[in-house]
C-alpha positions as CSV (number, residue, x, y, z in Angstrom):
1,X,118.5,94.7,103.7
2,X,117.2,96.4,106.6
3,X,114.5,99.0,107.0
4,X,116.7,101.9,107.3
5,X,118.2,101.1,104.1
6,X,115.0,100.8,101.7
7,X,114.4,104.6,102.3
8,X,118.2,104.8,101.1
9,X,117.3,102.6,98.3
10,X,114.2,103.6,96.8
11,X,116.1,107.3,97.1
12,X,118.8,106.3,94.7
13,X,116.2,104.3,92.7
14,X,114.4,107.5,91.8
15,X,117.4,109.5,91.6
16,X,118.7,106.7,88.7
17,X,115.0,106.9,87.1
18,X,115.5,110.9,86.7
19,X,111.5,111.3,87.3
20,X,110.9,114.2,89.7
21,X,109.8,113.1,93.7
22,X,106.1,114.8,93.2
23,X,105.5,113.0,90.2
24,X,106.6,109.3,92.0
25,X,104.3,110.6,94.8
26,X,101.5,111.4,92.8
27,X,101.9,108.0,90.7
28,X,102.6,106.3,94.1
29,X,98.7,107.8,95.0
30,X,100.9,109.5,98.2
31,X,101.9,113.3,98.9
32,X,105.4,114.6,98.3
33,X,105.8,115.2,102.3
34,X,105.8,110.6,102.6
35,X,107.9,110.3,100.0
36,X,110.0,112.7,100.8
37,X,110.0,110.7,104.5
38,X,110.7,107.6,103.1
39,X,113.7,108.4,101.5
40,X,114.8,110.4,104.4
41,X,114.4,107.2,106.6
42,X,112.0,109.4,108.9
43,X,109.4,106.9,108.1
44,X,109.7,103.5,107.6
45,X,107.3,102.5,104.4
46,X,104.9,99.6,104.7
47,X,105.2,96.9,101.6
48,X,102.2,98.4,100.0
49,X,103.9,101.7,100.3
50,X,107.1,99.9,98.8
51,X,105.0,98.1,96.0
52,X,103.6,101.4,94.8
53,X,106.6,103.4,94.8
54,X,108.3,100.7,92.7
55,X,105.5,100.3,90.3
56,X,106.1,104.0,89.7
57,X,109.8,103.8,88.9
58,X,109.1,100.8,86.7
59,X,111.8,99.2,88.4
60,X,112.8,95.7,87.0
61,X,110.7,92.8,88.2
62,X,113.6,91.5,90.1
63,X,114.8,94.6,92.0
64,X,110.5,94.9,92.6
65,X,110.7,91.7,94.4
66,X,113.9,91.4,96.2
67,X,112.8,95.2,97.6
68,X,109.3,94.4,98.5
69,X,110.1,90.9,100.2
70,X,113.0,93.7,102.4
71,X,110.2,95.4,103.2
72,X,108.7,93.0,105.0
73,X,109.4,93.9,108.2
74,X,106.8,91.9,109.8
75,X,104.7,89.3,108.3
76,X,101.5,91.1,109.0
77,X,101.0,95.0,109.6
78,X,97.8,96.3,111.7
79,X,97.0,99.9,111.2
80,X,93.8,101.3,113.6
81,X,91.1,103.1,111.6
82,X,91.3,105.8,113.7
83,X,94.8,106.8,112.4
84,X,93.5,106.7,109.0
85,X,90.9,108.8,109.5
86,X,93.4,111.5,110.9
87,X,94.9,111.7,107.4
88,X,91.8,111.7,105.6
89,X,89.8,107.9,104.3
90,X,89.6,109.2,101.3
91,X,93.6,109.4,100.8
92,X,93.7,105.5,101.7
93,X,90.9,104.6,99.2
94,X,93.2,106.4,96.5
95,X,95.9,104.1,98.1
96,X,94.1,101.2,97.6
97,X,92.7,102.6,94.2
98,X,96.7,102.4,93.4
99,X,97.2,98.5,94.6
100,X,94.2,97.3,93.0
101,X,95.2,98.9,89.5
102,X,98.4,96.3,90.0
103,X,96.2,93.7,90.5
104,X,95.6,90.6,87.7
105,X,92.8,88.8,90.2
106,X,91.1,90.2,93.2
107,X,88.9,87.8,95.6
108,X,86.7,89.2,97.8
109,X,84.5,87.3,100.7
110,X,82.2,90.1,102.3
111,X,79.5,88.5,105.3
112,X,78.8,92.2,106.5
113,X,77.6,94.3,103.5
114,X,77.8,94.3,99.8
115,X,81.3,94.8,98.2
116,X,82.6,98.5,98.2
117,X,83.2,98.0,94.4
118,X,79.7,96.7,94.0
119,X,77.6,99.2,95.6
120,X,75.0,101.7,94.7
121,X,76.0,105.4,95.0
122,X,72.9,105.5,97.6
123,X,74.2,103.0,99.5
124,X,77.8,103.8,99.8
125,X,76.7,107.1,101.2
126,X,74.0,104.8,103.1
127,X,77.4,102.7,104.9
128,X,79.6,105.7,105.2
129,X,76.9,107.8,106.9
130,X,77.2,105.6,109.6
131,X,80.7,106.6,110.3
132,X,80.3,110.0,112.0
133,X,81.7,111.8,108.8
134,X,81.7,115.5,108.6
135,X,79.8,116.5,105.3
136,X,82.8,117.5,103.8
137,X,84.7,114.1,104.3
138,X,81.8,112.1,103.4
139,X,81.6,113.4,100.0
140,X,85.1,113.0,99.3
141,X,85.1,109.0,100.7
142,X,82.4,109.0,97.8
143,X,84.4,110.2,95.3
144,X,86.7,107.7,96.1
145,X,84.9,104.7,96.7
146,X,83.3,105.5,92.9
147,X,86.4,106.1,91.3
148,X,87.8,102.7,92.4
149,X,84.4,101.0,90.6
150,X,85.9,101.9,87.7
151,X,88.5,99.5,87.3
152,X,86.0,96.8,86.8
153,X,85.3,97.7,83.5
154,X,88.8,96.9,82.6
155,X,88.5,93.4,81.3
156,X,91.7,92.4,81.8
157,X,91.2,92.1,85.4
158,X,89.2,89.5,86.9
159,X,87.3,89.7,90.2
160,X,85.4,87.0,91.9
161,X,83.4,88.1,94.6
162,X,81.8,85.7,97.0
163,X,78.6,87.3,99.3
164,X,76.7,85.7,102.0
165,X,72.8,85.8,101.4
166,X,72.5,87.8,105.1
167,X,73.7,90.5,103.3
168,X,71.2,91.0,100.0
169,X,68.9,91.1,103.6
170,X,70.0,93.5,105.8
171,X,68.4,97.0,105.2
172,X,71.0,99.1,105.1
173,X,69.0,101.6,102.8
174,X,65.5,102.1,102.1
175,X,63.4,98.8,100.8
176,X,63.1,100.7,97.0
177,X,67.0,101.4,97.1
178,X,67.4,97.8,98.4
179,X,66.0,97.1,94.8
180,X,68.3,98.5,92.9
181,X,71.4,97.9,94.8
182,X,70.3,94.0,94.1
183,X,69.4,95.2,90.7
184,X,73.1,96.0,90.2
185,X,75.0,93.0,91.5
186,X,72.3,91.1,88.6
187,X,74.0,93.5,86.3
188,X,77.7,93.4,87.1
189,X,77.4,89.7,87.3
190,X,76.9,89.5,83.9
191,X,80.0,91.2,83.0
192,X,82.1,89.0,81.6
193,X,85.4,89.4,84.1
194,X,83.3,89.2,87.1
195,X,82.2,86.4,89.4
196,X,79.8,87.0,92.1
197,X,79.0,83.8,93.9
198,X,76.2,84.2,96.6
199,X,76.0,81.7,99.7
200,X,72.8,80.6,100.4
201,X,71.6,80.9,104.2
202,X,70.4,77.1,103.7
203,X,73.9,76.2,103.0
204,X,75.8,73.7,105.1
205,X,78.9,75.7,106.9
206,X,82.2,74.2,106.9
207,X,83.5,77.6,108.2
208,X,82.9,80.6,109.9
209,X,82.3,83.8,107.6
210,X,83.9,85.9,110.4
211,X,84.9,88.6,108.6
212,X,85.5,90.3,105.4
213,X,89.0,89.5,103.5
214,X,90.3,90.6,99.8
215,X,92.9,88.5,97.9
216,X,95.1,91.0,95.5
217,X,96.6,88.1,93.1
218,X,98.6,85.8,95.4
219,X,100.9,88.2,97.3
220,X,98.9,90.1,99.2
221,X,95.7,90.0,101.6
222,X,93.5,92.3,103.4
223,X,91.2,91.8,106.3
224,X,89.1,94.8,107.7
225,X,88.0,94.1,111.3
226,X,86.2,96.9,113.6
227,X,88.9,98.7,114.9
228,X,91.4,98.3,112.4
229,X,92.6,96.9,108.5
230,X,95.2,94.0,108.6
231,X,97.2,93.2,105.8
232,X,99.9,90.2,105.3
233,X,102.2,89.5,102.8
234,X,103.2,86.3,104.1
235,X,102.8,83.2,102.1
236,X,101.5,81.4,104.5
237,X,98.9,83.4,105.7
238,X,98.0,84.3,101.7
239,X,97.4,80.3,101.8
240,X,95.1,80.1,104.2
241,X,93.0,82.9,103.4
242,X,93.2,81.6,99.6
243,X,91.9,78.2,101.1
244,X,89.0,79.6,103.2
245,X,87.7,81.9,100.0
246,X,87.6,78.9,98.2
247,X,85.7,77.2,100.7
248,X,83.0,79.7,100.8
249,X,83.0,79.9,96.9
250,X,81.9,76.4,96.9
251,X,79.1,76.9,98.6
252,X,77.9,79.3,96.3
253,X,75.3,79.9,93.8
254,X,76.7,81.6,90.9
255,X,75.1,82.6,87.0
256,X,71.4,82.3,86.6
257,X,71.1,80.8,90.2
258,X,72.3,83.4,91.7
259,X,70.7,85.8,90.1
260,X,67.3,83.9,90.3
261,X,68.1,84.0,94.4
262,X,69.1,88.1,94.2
263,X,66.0,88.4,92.2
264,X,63.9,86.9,94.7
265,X,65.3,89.2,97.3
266,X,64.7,92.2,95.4
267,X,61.1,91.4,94.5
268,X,60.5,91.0,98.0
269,X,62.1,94.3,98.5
270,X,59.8,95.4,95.8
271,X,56.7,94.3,97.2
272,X,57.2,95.6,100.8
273,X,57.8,98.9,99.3
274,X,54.3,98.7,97.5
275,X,52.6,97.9,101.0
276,X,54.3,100.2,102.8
């Protein structure tokens, strides 16, 4: 099946389902208008866009699959972070929101700050500030980013998260708010579907932590670099990434010595704050 024809099909798909287009969109976390393009063919849909379009149809397992393996166009799809902020960040969090919600097992490796799902409300607005947001589009990228926290109080999803140390360390707030964003890894780490694995700046490196990746079970990978967010469906790559998280995971303190290490950190956060 070629691209052209997916539009056609996921068209006829909804048509079958009897579930009215603005409902699928809303489901799909996209407006009627790209729906409405898809199954026009006046926009060709990525696989998430196919995956989450299908997931609202509650299409069989089997037409999911064969559809979202059509969809892939290309084995890896780049989209510049510029375009997304022309349609608003905040939509593609509620995009992502909408993958992750599908997801069984999500594995995160972050070397540049702490998780998005994992973070402070002071020190989301702290890492978003830094964007050049207007007011206005800052507090909605908040919204967002919250709502999407949520999900980790659903137990039937596990996440594994696996930090470098350099980032409990870099003062991306103040020292006191430094504190208690430590404070809450400690405390999400002892829910009971969550991993967080920390790797210790004295550990030996077998690899490079280049850049920040998220599994999303095994079929689907993202990797955030400056100017733009990379995602792959291909099995292939989905191995290697798989390979390197595990790599890094091994090298991390996890349960009580992890938190004794976060702990540590935030004491010292603690105490500069008193001297200060």
């Amino acid at each position: 099946m070629n691209e052209i024809s997916i539009g056609r099909a996921l068209r006829e798909l909804r048509a079958a389902s009897g579930k009215p287009a603005k409902a699928v969109a809303r489901s799909a976390a996209m407006s009627p208008s790209k729906l409405s393009k898809i199954e026009r063919e006046a926009l060709t849909p990525s696989v998430m866009d196919v995956e989450r379009v299908l997931t609202a149809l509650e299409v069989p397992a089997e037409v999911k699959a064969r559809l979202t393996e059509d969809a892939r166009k290309a084995a890896t799809e780049v989209t510049a972070w510029r375009l997304y902020r022309r349609s608003g960040l905040h939509k593609h969090q509620e995009e992502i929101r909408a993958i992750e919600a599908q997801t069984e097992l999500m594995r995160l490796f972050q070397p540049v700050c702490v998780p998005g799902l994992l973070q402070s409300p002071e020190y989301v607005r702290a890492v978003l500030s830094r964007h050049g947001y207007t007011p206005e589009a800052l507090e909605k990228m908040m919204s967002a980013r919250m709502r999407r926290q949520e999900a980790l109080y659903d137990e039937k999803r596990s996440y594994r998260f696996v930090i470098t140390e350099s980032v409990l360390r870099w003062r991306i707030v103040s020292p006191a708010m430094m504190a208690a964003q430590l404070d809450k890894l400690i405390t999400m780490s002892r829910m009971p579907n969550i991993s967080i694995g920390i790797v210790p700046l004295s550990a030996p490196m077998t690899d490079l932590p280049s850049c920040s990746f998220t599994l999303l079970d095994n079929r689907l990978v993202i990797v955030e670099i400056p100017h733009a967010e990379v995602t792959t469906t291909e099995p292939r790559d989905i191995v290697r990434y798989a390979t390197k998280f595990e790599g890094f995971e091994r090298l991390a303190v996890t349960q009580e010595e992890m938190r004794t290490l976060v702990e540590g950190i935030r004491d010292d956060f603690l105490r500069e704050r008193e001297t200060s």
